[in-house]
N, CA, C and O of each residue as an XYZ file, in Angstrom:
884
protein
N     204.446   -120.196     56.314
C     203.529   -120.714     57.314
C     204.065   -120.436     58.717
O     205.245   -120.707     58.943
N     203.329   -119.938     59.636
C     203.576   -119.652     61.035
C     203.032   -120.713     61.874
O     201.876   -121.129     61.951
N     204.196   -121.105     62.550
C     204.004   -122.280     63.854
C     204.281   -121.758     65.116
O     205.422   -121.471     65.479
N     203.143   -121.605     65.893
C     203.383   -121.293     66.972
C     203.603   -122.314     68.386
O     202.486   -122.773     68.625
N     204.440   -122.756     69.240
C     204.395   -123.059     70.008
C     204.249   -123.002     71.459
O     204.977   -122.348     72.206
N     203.537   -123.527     71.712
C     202.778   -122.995     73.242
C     203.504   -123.900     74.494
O     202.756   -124.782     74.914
N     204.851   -123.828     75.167
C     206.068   -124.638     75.598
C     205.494   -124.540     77.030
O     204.592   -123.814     77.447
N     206.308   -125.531     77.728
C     206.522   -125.845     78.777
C     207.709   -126.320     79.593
O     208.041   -126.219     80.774
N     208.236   -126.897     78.467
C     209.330   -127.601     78.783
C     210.062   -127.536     77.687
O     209.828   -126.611     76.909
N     211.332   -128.702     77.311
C     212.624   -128.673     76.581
C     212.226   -128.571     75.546
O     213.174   -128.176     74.867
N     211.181   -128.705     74.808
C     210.695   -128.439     73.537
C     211.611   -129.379     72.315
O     212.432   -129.037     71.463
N     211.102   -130.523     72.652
C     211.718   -131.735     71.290
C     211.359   -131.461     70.254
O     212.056   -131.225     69.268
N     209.872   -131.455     70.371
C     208.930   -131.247     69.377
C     208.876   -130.016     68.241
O     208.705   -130.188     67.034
N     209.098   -128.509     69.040
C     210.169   -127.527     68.502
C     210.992   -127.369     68.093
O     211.086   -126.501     67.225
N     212.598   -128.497     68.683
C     213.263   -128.713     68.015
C     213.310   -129.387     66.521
O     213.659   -128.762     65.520
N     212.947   -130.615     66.529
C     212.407   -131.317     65.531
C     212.132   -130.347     64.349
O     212.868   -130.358     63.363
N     211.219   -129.628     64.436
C     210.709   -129.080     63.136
C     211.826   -127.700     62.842
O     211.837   -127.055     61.794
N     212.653   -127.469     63.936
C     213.876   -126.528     63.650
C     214.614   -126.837     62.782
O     215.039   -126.185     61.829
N     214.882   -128.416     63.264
C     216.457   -129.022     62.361
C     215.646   -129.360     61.293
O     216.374   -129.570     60.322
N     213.919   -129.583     60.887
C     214.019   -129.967     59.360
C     214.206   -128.381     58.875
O     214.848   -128.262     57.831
N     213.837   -127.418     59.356
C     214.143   -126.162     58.527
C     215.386   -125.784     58.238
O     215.570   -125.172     57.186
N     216.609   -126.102     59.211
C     217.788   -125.798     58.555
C     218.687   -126.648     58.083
O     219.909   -126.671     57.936
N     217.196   -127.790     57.752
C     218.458   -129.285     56.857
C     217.552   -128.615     55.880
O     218.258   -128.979     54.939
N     216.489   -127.875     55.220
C     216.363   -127.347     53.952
C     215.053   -128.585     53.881
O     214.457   -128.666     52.807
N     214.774   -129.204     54.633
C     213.951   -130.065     54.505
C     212.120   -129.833     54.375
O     211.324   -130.595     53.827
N     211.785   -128.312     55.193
C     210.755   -127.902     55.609
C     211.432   -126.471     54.667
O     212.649   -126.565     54.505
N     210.820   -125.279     54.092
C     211.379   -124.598     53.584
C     210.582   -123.009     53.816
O     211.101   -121.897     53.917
N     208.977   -123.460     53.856
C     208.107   -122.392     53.799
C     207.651   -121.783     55.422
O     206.624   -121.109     55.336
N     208.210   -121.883     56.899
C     207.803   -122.062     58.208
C     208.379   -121.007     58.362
O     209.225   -120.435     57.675
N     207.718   -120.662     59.637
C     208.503   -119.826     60.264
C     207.801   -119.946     61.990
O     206.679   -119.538     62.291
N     208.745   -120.574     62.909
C     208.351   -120.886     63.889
C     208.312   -119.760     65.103
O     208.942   -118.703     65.054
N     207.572   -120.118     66.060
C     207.247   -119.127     67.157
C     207.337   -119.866     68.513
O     207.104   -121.073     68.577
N     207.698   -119.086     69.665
C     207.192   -120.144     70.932
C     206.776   -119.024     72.102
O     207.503   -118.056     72.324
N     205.232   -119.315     72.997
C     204.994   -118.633     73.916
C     204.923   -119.489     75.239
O     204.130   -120.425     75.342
N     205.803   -119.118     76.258
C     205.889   -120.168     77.405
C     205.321   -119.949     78.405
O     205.024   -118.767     78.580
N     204.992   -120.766     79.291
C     203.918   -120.352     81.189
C     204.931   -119.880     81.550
O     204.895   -118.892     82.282
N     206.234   -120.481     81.119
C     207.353   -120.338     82.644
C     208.855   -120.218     81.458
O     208.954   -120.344     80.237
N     210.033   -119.860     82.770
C     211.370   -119.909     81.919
C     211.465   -121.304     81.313
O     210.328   -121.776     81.291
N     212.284   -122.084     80.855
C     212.184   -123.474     79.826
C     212.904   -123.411     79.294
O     213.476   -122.337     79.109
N     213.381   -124.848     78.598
C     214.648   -125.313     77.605
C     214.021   -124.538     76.206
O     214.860   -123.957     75.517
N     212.708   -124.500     75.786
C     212.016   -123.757     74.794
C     212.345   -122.585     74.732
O     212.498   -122.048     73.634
N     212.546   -121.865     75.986
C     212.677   -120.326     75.328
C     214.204   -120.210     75.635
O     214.686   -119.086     75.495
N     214.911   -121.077     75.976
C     216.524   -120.965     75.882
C     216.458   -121.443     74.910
O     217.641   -121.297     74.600
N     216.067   -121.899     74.156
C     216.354   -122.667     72.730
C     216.372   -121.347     71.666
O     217.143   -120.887     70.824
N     215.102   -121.040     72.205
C     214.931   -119.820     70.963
C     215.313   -118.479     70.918
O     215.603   -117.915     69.863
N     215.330   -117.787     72.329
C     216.702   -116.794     72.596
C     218.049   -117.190     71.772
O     218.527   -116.511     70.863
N     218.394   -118.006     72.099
C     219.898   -118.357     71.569
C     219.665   -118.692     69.631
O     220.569   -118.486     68.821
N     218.627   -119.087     69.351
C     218.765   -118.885     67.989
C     217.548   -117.520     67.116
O     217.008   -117.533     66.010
N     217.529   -116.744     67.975
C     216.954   -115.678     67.041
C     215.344   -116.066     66.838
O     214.719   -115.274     66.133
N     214.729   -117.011     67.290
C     213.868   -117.002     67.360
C     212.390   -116.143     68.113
O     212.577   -115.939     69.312
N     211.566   -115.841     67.802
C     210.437   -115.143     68.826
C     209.919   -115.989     69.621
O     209.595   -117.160     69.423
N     209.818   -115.013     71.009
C     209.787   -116.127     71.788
C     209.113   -115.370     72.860
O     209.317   -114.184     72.603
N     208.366   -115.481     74.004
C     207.845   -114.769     75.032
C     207.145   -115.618     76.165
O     206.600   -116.698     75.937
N     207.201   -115.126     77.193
C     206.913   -116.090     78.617
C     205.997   -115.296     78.946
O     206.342   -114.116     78.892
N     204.607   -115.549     79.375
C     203.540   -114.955     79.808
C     202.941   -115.806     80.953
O     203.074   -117.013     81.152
N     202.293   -114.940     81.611
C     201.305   -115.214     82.461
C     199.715   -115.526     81.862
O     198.925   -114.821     81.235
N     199.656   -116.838     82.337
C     198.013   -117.295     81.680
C     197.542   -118.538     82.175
O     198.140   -119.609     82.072
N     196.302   -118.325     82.786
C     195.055   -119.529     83.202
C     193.989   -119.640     82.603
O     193.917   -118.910     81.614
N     192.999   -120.349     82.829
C     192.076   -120.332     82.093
C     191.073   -119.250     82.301
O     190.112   -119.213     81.533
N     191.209   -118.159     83.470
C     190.656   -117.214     84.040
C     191.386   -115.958     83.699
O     190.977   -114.861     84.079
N     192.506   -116.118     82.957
C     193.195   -115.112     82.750
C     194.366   -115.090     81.585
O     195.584   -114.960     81.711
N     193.317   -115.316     80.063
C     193.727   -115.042     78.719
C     194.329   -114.159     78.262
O     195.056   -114.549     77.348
N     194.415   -112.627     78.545
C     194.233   -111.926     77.504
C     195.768   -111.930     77.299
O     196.014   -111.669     76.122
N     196.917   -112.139     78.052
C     198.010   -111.607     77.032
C     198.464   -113.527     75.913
O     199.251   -113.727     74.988
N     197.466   -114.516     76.684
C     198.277   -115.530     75.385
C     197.199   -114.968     74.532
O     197.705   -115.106     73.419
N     195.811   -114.317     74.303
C     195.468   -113.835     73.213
C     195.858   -112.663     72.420
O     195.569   -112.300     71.280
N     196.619   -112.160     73.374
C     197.133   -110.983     72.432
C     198.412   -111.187     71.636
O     198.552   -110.583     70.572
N     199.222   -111.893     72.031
C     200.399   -112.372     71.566
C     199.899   -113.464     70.609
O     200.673   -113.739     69.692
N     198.806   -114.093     70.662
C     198.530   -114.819     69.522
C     198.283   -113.842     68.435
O     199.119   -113.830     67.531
N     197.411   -113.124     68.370
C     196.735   -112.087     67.906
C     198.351   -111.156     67.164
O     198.024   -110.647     66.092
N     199.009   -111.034     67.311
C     199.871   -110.441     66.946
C     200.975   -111.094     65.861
O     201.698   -110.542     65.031
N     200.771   -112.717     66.275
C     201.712   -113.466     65.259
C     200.997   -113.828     64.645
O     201.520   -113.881     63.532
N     199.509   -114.339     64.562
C     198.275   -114.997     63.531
C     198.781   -116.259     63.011
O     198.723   -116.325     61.784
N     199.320   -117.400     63.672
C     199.645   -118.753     63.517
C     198.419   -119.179     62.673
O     197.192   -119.109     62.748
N     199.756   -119.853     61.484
C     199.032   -121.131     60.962
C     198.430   -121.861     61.651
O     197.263   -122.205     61.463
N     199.384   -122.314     62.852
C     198.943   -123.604     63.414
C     199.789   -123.212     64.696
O     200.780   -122.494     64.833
N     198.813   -124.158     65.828
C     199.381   -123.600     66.944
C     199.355   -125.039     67.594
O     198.379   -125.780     67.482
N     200.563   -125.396     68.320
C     200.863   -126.773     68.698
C     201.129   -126.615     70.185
O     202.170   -126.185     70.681
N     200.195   -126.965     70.732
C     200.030   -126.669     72.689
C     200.417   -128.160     73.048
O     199.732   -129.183     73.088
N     201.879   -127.901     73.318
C     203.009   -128.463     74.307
C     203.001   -128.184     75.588
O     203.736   -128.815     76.348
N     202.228   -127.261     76.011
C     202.693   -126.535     77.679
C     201.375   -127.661     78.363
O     200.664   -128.460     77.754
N     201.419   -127.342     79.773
C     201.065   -127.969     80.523
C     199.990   -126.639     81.615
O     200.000   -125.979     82.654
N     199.332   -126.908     80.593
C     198.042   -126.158     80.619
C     196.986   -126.184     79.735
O     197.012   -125.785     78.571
N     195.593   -126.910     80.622
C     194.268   -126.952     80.032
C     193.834   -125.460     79.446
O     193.550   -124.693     80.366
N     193.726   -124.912     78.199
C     193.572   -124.115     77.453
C     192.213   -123.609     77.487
O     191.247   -124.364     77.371
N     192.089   -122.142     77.668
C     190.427   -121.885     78.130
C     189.414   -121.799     76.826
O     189.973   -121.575     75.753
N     187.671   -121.990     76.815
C     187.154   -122.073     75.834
C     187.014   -121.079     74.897
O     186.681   -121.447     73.770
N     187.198   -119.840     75.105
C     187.256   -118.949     74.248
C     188.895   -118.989     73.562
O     189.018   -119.165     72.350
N     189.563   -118.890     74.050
C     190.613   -119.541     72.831
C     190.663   -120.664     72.009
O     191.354   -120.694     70.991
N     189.892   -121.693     72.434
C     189.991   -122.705     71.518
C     189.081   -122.262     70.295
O     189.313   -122.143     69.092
N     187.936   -122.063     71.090
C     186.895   -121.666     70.000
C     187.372   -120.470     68.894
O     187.145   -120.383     67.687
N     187.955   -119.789     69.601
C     189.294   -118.760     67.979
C     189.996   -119.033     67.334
O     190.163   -118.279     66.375
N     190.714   -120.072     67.418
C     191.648   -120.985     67.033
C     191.476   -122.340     66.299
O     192.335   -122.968     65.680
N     189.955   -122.702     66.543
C     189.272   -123.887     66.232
C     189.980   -124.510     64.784
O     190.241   -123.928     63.732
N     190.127   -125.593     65.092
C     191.195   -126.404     64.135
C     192.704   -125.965     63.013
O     193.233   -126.319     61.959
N     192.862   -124.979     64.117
C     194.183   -124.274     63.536
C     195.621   -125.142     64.804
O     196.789   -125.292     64.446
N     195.028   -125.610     66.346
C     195.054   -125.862     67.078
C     195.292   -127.408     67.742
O     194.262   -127.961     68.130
N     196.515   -128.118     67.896
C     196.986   -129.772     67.506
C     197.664   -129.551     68.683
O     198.126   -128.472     69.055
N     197.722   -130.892     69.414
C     198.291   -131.438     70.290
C     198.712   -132.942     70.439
O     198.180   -133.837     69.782
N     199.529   -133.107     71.190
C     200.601   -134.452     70.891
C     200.448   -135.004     72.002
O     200.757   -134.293     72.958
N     199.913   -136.487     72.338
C     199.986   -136.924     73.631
C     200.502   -138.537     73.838
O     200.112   -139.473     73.140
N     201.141   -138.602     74.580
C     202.119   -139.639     74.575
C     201.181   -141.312     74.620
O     201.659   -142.298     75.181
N     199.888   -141.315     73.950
C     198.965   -142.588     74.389
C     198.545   -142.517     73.429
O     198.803   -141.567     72.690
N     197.632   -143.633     73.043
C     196.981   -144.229     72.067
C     195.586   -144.018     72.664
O     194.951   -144.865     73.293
N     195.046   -142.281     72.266
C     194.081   -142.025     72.675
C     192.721   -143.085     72.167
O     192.831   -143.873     71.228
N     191.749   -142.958     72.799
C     191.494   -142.105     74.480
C     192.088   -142.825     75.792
O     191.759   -142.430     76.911
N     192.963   -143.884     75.609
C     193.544   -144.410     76.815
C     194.594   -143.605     77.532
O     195.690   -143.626     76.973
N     194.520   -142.951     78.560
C     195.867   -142.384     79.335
C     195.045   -141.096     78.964
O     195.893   -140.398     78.407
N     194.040   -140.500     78.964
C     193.537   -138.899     78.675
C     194.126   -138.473     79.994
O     194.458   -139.206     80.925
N     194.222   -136.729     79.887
C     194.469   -136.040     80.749
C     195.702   -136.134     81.460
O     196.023   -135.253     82.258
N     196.444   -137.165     81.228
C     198.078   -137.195     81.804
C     199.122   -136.452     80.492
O     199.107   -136.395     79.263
N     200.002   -135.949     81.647
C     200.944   -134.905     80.834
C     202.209   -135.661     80.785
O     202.471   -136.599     81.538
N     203.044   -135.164     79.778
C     204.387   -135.793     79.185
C     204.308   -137.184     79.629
O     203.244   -137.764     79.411
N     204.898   -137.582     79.996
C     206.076   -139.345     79.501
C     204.858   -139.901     80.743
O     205.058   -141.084     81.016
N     203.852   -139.379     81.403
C     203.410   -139.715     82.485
C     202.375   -141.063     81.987
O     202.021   -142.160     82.416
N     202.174   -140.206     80.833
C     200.717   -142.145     80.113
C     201.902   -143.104     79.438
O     201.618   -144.247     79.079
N     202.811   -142.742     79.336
C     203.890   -143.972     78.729
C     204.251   -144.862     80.453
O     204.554   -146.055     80.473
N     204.168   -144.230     81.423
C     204.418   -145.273     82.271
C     203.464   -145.548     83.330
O     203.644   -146.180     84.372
N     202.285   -144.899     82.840
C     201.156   -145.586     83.383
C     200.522   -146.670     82.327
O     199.388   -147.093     82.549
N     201.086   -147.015     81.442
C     200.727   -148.040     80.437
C     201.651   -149.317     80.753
O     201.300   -150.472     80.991
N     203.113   -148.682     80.676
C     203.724   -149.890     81.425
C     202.662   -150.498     82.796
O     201.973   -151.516     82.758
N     202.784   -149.616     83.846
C     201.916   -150.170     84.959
C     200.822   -151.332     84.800
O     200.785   -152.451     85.313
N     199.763   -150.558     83.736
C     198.706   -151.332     83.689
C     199.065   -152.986     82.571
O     198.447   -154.019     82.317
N     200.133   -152.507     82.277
C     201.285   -154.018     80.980
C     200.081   -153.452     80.204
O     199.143   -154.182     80.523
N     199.696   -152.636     79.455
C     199.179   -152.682     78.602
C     199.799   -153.330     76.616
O     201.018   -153.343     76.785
N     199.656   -153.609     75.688
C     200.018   -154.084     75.014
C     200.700   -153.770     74.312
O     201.789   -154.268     74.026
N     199.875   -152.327     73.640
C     200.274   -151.065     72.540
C     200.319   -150.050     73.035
O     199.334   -149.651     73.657
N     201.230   -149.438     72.955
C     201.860   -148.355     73.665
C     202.021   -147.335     72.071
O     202.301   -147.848     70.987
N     201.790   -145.958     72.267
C     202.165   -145.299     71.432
C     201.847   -143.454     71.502
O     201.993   -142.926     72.604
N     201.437   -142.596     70.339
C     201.225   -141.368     70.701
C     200.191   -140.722     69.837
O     199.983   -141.427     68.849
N     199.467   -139.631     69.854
C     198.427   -139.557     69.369
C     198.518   -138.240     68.761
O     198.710   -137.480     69.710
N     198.477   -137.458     67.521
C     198.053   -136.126     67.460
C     196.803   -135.570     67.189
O     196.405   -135.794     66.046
N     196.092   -134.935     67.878
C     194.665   -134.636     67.292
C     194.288   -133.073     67.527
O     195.203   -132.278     67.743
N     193.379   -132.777     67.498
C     192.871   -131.200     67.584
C     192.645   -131.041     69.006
O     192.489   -131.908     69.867
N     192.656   -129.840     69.094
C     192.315   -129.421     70.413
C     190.516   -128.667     70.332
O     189.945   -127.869     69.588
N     190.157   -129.445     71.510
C     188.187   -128.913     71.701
C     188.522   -128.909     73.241
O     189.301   -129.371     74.075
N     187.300   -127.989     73.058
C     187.154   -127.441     74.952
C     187.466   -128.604     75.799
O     187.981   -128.388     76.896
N     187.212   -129.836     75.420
C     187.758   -130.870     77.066
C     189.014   -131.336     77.092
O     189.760   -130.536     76.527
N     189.629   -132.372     77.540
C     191.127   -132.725     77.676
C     191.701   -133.642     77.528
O     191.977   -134.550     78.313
N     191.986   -133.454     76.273
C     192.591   -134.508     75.019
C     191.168   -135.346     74.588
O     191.336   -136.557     74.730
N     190.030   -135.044     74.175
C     189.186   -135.172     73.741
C     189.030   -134.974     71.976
O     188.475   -135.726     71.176
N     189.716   -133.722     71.747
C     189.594   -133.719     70.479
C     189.622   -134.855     69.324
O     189.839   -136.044     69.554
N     189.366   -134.294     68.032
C     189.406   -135.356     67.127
C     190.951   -135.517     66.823
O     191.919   -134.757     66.798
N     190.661   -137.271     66.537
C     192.020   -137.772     66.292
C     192.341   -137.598     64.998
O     191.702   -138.202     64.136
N     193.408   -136.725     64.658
C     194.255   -136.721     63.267
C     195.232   -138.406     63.224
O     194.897   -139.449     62.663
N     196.070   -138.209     63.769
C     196.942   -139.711     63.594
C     197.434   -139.996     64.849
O     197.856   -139.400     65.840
N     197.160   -141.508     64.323
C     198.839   -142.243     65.753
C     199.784   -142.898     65.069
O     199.900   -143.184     63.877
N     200.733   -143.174     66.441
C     201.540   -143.478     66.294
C     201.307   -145.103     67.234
O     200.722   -145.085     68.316
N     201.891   -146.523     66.588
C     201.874   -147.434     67.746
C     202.985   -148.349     67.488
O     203.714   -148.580     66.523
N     202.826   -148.931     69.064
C     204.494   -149.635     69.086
C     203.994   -150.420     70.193
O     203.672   -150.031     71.316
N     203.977   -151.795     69.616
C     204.154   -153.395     70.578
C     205.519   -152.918     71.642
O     206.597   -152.325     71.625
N     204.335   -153.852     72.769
C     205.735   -153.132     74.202
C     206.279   -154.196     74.223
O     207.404   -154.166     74.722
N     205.858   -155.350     73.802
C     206.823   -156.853     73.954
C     208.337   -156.526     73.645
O     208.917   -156.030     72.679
N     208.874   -157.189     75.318
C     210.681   -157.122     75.247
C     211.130   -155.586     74.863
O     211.942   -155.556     73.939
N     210.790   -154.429     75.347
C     210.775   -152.769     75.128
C     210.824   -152.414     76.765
O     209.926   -152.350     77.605
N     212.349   -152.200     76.847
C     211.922   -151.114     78.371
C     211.886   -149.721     78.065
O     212.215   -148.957     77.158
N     211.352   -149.703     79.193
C     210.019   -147.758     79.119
C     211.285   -146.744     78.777
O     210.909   -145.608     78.488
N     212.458   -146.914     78.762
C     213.618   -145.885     78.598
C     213.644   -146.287     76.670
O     213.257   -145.347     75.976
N     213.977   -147.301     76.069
C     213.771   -147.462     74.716
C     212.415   -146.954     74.433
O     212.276   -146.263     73.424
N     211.088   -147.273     75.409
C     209.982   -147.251     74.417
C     209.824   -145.722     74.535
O     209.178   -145.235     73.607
N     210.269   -144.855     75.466
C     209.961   -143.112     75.489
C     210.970   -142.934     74.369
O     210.546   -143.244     73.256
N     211.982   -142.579     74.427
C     212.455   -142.463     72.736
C     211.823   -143.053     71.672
O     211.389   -142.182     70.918
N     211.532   -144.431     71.205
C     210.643   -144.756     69.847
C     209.347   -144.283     69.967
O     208.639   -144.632     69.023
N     208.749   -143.551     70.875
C     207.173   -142.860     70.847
C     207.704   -141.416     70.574
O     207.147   -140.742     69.707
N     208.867   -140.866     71.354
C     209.145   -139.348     70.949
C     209.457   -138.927     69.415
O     209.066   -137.981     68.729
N     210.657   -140.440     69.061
C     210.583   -140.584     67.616
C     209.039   -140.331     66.827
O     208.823   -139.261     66.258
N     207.975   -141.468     66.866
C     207.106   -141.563     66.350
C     206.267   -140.115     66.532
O     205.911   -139.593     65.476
N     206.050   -139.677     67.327
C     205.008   -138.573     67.581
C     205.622   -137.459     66.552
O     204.844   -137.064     65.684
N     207.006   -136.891     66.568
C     207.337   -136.365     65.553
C     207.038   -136.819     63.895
O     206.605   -136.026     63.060
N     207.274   -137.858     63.695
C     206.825   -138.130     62.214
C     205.171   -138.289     62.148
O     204.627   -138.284     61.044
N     204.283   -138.450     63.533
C     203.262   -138.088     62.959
C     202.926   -136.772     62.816
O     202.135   -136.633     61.884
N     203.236   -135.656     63.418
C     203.376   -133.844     63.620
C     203.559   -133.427     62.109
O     202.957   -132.584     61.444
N     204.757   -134.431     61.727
C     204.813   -133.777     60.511
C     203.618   -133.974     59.556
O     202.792   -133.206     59.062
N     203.909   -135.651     59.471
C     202.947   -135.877     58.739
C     201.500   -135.209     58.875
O     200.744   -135.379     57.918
N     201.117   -134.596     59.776
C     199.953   -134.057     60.408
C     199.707   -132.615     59.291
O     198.736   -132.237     58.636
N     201.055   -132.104     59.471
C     201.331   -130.735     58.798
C     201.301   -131.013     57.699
O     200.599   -130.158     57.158
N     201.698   -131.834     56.857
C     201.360   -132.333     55.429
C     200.507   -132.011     54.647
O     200.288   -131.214     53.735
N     199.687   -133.488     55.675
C     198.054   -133.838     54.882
C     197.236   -132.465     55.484
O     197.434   -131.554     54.680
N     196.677   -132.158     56.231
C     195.680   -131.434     56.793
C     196.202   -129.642     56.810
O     195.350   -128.765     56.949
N     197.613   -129.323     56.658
C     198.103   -127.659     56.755
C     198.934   -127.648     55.900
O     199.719   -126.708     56.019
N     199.186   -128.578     54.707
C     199.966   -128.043     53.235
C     201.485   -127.599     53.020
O     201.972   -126.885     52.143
N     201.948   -128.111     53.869
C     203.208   -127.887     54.586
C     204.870   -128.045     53.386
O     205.427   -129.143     53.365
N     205.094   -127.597     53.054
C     206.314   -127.820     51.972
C     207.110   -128.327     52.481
O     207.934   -127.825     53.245
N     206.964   -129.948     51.991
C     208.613   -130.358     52.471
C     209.307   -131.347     50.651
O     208.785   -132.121     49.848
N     210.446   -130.799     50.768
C     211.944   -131.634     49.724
C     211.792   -132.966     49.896
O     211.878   -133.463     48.773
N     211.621   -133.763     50.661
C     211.431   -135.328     50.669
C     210.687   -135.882     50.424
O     209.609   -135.569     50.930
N     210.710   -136.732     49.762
C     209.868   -137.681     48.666
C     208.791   -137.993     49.046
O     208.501   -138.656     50.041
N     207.787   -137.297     47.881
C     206.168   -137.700     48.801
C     205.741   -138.878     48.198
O     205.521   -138.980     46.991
N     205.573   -140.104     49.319
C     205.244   -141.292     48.591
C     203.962   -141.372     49.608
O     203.477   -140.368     50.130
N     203.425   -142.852     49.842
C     202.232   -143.641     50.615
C     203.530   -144.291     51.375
O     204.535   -144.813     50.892
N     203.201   -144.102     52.547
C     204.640   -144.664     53.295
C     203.459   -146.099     54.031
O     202.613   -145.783     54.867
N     203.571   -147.260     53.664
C     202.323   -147.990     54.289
C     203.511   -148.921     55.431
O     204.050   -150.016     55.269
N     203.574   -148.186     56.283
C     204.381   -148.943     57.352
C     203.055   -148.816     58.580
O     202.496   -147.742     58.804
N     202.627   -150.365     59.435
C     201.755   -150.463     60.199
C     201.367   -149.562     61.510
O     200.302   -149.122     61.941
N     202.930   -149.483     62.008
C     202.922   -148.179     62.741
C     202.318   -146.954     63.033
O     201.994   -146.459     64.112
N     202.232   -146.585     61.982
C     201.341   -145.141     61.434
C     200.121   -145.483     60.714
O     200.048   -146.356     59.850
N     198.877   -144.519     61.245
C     197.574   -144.779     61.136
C     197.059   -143.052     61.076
O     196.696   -142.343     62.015
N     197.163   -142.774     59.877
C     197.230   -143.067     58.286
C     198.757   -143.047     58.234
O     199.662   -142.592     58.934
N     198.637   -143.807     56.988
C     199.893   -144.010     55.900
C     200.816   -142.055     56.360
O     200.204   -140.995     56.491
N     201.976   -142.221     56.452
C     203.171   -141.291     56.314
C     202.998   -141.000     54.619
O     202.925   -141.823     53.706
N     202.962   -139.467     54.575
C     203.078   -139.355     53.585
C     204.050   -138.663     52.731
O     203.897   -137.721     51.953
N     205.537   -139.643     53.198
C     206.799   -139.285     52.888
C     207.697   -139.872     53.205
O     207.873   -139.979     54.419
N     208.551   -140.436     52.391
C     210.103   -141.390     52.472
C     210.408   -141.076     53.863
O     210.440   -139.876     54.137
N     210.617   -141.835     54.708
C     211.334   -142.046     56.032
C     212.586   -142.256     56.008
O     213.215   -142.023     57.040
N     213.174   -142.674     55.017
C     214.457   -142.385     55.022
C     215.675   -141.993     55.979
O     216.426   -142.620     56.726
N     215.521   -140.722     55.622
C     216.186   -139.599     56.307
C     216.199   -139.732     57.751
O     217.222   -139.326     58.304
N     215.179   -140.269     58.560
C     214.855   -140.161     59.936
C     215.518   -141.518     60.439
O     214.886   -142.506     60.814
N     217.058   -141.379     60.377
C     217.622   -142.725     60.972
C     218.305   -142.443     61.922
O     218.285   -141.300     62.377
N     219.021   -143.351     62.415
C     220.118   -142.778     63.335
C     220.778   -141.498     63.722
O     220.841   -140.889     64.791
N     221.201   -141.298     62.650
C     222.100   -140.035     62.430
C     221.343   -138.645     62.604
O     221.778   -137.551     62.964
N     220.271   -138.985     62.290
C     219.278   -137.828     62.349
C     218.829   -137.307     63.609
O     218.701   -136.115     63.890
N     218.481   -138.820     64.732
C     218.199   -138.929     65.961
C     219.128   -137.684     67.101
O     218.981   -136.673     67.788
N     220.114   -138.701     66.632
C     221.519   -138.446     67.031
C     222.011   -136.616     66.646
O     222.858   -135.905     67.186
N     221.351   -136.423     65.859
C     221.892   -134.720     65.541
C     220.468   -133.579     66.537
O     220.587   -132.540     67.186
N     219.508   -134.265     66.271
C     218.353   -133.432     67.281
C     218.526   -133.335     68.865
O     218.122   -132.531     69.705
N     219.402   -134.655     68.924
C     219.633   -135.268     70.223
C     220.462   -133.944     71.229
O     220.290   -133.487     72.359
N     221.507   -133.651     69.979
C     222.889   -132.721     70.396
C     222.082   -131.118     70.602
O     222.387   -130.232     71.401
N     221.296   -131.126     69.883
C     220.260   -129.829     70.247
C     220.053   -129.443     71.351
O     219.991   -128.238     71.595
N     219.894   -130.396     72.297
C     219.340   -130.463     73.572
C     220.367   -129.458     74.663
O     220.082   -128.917     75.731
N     221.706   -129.492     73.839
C     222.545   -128.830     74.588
C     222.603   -127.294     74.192
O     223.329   -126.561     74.865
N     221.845   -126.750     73.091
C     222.263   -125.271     73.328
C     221.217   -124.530     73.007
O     221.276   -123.304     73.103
């Protein structure tokens, strides 16, 4: 399966699905990343052999992220960058095409990275969490695949951006699971923890501390 990533920045989310491939955890992937700009994403993937390419692209001016799509033919394409995506690509791509946003959509639409986690603090909102859904021509509109949620009671915004970065990853996966058939070694159960909306559909286990803590060290090379 081909994952393409469409970066902007340090690429957690990239990482993440790196270290389940070389804990043997994810087995059948093979990941990709195309960036607006230089980034921790494409230093990530230079340095490990990964494909990787920085292009120029607006919504007025597609053709090389379509050609470079066009050339890798992604399973699934996960738009991380920080760019509203034009309608003729979506419409080619149409539900091959997932995005991750740090809110409990539709509250906080249209804000980028950690920016709806602390415009939620602002407003004291209650439930704080992250959303993965499809990508359609408007912005963060698409249909909702899963969330992620987390009571802000006694949570400062530095704990609650890590337990949402946590969460948004186990819903990605889980995303890749149910809906793109995704091979993973860890125990496929009904994970019915309240948090997640739908049920995880796989032992959490594994995703403790130590695990945190090893993606964490990623960050450095």
């Amino acid at each position: 399966m081909k994952i393409c990533f469409l970066a902007s920045g340090n690429g957690g989310h990239f990482k993440f699905l790196y270290l389940l491939k070389n804990m043997g955890i994810i087995n059948n992937i093979k990941l990709f990343v195309i960036a607006d700009r230089e980034c921790g994403s494409i230093k990530f993937a230079k340095n490990n052999n990964i494909y990787c390419k920085i292009i120029n692209y607006s919504k007025k001016n597609n053709i090389e992220l379509l050609r470079r799509l066009n050339e890798i033919n992604p399973n699934v394409i996960i738009t991380n960058w920080h760019k509203i995506i034009d309608e003729q690509t979506v419409k080619l791509y149409k539900g091959k095409m997932i995005n991750l946003h740090y809110s409990l959509l539709p509250a906080f639409s249209g804000l980028i990275g950690i920016k709806p986690i602390k415009k939620a603090f602002e407003q004291n909102s209650q439930y704080i969490g992250a959303t993965c859904h499809y990508v359609d021509e408007g912005v963060d509109t698409g249909k909702i695949i899963s969330q992620y949620c987390l009571k802000k009671e006694n949570i400062e915004i530095k704990q609650a951006i890590q337990y949402i970065f946590q969460g948004s990853n186990l819903i990605l996966l889980n995303t890749l699971i149910k809906k793109f058939d995704i091979e993973v070694t860890i125990k496929k159960i009904k994970n019915d923890k309240y948090e997640y909306s739908p049920s995880l559909e796989f032992d959490d286990e594994i995703f403790n501390k130590n695990f945190w803590e090893r993606l964490k060290s990623l960050w450095k090379k």
